[in-house]
C-alpha positions in Angstrom: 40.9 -233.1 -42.9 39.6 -236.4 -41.9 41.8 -236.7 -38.9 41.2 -233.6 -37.8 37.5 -234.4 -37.8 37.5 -237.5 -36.5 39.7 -236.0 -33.4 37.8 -233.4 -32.7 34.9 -235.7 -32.6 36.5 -237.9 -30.1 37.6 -235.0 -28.2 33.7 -233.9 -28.0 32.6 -237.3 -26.8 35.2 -238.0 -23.8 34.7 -234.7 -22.4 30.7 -235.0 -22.8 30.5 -238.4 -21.3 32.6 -237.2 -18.4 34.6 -240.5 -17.5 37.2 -240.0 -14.8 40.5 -238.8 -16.1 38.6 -237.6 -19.4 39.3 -233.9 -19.3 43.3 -234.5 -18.9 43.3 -237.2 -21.6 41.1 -234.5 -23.5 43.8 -231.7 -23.4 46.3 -234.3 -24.5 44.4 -234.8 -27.4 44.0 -231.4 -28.1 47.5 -230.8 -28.5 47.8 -233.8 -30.7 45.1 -233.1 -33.0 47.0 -229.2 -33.3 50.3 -230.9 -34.3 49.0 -233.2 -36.5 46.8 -230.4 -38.4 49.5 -228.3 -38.4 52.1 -231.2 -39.5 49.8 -232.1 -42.5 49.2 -228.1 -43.2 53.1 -228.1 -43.6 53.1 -231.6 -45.6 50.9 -230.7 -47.5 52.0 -226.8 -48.2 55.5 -228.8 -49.4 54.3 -230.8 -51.8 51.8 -227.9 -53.3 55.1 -225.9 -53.6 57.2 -229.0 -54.7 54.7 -229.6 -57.3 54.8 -226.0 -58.2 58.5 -225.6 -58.9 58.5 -228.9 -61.3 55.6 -228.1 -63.0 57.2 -224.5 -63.5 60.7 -225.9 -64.7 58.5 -228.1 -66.7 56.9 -225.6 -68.3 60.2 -223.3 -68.6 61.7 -226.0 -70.2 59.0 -226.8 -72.9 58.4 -222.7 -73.2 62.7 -222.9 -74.1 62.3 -225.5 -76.3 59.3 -224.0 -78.2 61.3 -220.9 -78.9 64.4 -222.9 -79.8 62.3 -224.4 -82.4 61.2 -221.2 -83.8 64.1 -218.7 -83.9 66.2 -221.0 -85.3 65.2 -219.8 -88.6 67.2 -216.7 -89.5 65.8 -214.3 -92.3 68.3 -216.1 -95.8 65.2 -219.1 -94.6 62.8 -217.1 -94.8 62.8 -215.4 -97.7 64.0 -217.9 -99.9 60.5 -219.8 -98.9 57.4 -218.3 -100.9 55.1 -218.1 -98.1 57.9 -216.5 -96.0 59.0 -213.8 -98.7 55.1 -212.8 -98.4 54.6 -212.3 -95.0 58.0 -210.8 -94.7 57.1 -208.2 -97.5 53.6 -207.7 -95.8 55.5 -207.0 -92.4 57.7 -204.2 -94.6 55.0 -202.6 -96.6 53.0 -201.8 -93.2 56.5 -200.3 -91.8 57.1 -198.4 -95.3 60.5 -200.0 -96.1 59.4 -202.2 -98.8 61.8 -201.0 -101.1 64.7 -202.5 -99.1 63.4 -206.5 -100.4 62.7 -205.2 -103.8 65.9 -204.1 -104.0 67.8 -206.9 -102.6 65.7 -209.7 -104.5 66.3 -207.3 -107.5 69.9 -206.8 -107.6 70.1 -210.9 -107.1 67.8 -211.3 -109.6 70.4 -209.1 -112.0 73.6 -211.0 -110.5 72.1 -214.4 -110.9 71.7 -213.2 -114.6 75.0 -211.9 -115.2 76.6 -215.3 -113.4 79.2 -213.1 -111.5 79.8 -215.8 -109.5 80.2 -218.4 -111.9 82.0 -216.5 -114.8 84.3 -214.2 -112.8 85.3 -215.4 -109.2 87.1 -212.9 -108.2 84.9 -210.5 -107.4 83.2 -211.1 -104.1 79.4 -211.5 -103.8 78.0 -211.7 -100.7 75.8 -215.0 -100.3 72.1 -213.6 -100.2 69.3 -214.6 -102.2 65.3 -214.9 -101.7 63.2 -217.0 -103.5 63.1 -214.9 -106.3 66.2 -214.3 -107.5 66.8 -216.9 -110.0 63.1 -215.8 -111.5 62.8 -213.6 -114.5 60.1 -211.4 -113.0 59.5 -209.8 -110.0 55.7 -209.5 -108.8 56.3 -207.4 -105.8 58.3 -204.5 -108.1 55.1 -203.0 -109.6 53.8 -201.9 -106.9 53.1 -198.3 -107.6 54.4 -199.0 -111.0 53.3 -199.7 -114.8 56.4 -202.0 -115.3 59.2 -203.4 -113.0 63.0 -203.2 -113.2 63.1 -207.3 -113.4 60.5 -207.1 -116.4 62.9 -204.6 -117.9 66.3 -206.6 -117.2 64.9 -209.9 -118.2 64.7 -209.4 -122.0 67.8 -207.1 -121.6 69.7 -210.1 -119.7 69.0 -212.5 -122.6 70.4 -210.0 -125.1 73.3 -209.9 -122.4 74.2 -213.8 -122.9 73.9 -213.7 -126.1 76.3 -211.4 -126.8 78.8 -212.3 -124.5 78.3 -216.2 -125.6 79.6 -215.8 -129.4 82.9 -217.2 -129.8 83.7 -216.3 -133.1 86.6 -213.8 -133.7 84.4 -211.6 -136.6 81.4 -211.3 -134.2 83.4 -210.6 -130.7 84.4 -206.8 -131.1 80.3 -205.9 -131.8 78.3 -208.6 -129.3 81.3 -207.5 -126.7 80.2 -203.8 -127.4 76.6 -204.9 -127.2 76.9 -206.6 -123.4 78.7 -203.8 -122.2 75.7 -201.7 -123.2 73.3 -203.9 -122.3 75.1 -204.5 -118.5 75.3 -200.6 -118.3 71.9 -200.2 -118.9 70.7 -202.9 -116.4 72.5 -201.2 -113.8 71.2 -197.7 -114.5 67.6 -199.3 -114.6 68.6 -200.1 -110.9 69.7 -197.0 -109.8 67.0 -194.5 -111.3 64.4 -196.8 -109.6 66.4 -197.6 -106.4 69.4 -195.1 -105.3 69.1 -191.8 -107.3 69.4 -189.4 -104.8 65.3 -187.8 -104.7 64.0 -189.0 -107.5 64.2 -193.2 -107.4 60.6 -193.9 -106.8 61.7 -196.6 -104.4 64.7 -194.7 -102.9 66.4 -196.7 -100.5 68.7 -195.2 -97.5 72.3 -195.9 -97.9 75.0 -194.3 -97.3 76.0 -191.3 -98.8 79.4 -192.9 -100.2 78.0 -195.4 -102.1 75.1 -193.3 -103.7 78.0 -191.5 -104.7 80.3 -193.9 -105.8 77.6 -195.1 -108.0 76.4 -192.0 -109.1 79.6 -190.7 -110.2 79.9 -193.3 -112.8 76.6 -193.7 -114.4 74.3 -190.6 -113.4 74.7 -188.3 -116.6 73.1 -185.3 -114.7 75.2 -185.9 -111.6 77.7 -183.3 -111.1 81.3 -184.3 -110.1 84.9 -184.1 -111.4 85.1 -187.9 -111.2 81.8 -188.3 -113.5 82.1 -191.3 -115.9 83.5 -194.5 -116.6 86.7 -195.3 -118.9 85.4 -195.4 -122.3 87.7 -198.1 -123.4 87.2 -200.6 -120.7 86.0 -203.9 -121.2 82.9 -205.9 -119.8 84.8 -207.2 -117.1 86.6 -204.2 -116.0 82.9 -202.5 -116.1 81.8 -205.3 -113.9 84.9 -205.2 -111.3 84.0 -201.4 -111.0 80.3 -201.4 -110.8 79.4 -204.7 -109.1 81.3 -204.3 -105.6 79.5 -201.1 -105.1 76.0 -202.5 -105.7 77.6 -205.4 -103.3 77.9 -203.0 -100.9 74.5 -201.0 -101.2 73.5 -205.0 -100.7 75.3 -205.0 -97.4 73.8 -202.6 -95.9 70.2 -203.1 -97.0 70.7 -207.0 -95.6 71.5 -204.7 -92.0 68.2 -203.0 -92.4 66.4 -205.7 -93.2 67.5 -207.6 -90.1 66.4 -205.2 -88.1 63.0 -205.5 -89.7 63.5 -209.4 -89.5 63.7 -209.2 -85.3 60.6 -207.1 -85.3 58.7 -209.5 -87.7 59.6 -212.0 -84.9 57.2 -210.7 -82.5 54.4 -210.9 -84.8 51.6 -213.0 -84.8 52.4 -214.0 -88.4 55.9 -215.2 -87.6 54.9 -218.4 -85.7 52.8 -218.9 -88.8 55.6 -218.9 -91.1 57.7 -221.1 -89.0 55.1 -223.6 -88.9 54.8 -223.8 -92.8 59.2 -224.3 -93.2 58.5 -226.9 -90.7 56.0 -228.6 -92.7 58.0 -228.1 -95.6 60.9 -229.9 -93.7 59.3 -232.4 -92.8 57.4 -233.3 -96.1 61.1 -232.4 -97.5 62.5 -235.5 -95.4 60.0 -237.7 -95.6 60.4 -237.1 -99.6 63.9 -237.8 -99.5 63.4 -241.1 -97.3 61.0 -242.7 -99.3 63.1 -241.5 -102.8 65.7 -244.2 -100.7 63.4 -246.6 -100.1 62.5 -247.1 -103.7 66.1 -247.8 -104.9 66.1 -251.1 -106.0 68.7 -253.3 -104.5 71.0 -254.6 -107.2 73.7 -256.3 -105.4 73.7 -259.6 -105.5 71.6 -260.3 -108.5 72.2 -262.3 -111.8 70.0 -262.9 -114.9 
């Protein structure tokens, strides 16, 4: 802008003073003082878009990186984080599937009591668990309710280990008896408040094969040819029967709830909740650093 100014200016002043030859040199600088404007126009219309583009892949980048940082947490995070669980059950509640968390964190809550894992290997458990599971109660489950399955299957669980825990040969026939009736009852508790086909106050939608399955073997009311379980099996026959159909009721609520998980995602709260596991990484780590830092040194040492 300044050389265009101060061209035109000379411009104005050779042609007003009228000196010999003026006018020609005039037009000259005319066409000069067009090129130049129109070279620094272009200059400067390439660096403006120059400047564009990196500030764009600039910002592309750091937008990438933002959302790296944030859906790398997948739902088993979540949920096994207080804060997380909450939000994540607020998100269901206002979609009405509510019921499909209660049941998952339920059913682990029974597994983790049982210690199917631990005490019987070979049945499969899928790897799913919330924050709750290893807790004796379950906050969330009386919702709508007086008393929860979790309250219910607590005291019943402890009755469970006991019985199955005596190792002497007089007391193994009865307290065997006993867990077998106290597992069968935990798992019916389940099913008339989660799967039993219109009338589970939290019914939840699975397939019509494992409602079945499940149905057939401890519904009393349920009609079917198949109806019952063998009356002389033992615990761990009950248990190989029972538990991979409540694993795969589990299966297919974990589906659902994933589909709820990618909606949560584009809520406001879920940027929220990934800023509170990264806090708690971070406070994690820095834990965990200083917990090495006070470790005496010991080598090379002598009283």
């Amino acid at each position: 802008i300044f050389i265009m100014l101060l061209g035109v200016s000379m411009l104005v002043l050779l042609n007003s003073i009228g000196i010999e030859g003026a006018g020609t040199f005039g037009q000259y600088t005319g066409v000069f003082l067009c090129d130049g404007l129109c070279l620094v126009l272009v200059l400067r219309v390439v660096k403006w878009n120059l400047y564009s583009s990196s500030k764009h892949a600039q910002n592309e980048k750091q937008l990438a990186e933002f959302w790296d940082d944030y859906n790398k947490y997948e739902l088993k995070e979540i949920i096994n984080n207080e804060y997380g669980y909450e939000e994540f059950m607020n998100a269901l509640i206002q979609e009405f599937s509510s019921e499909n968390l209660l049941f998952a964190t339920e059913y682990t809550q029974f597994r983790s009591s049982l210690g199917i894992g631990n005490s019987q290997p070979e049945i499969e458990c899928i790897e799913f668990n919330t924050c709750l599971s290893d807790q004796g109660s379950l906050s969330y489950s009386s919702i709508g309710s007086t008393k929860s399955t979790t309250d219910l299957m607590s005291t019943n669980s402890k009755e469970f280990q006991k019985n199955k825990d005596k190792h002497t040969v007089a007391d193994q026939d009865s307290s065997f008896d006993d867990a077998k009736s106290v597992f069968l009852d935990m798992v019916k508790l389940l099913y008339l408040k989660y799967i039993q086909s219109l009338e589970a106050p939290y019914e939840i939608n699975i397939s019509f094969e494992n409602r079945n399955a499940l149905a057939e073997l401890i519904d009393d009311e349920y009609d079917s040819e198949l109806k019952g379980l063998p009356s002389n099996a033992t615990l761990d026959e009950l248990q190989k029967i029972i538990i991979p159909i409540l694993e795969s009721i589990l299966l297919e609520i974990i589906q659902l709830l994933n589909h709820s998980f990618r909606r949560f995602k584009k809520t406001d709260k879920w940027i929220e909740v990934c800023q509170i596991l990264a806090q708690n990484t971070k406070k994690a780590g820095s834990m965990s650093s200083r917990a090495v830092q006070v470790i005496p040194n010991t080598e090379n040492t002598s009283d």
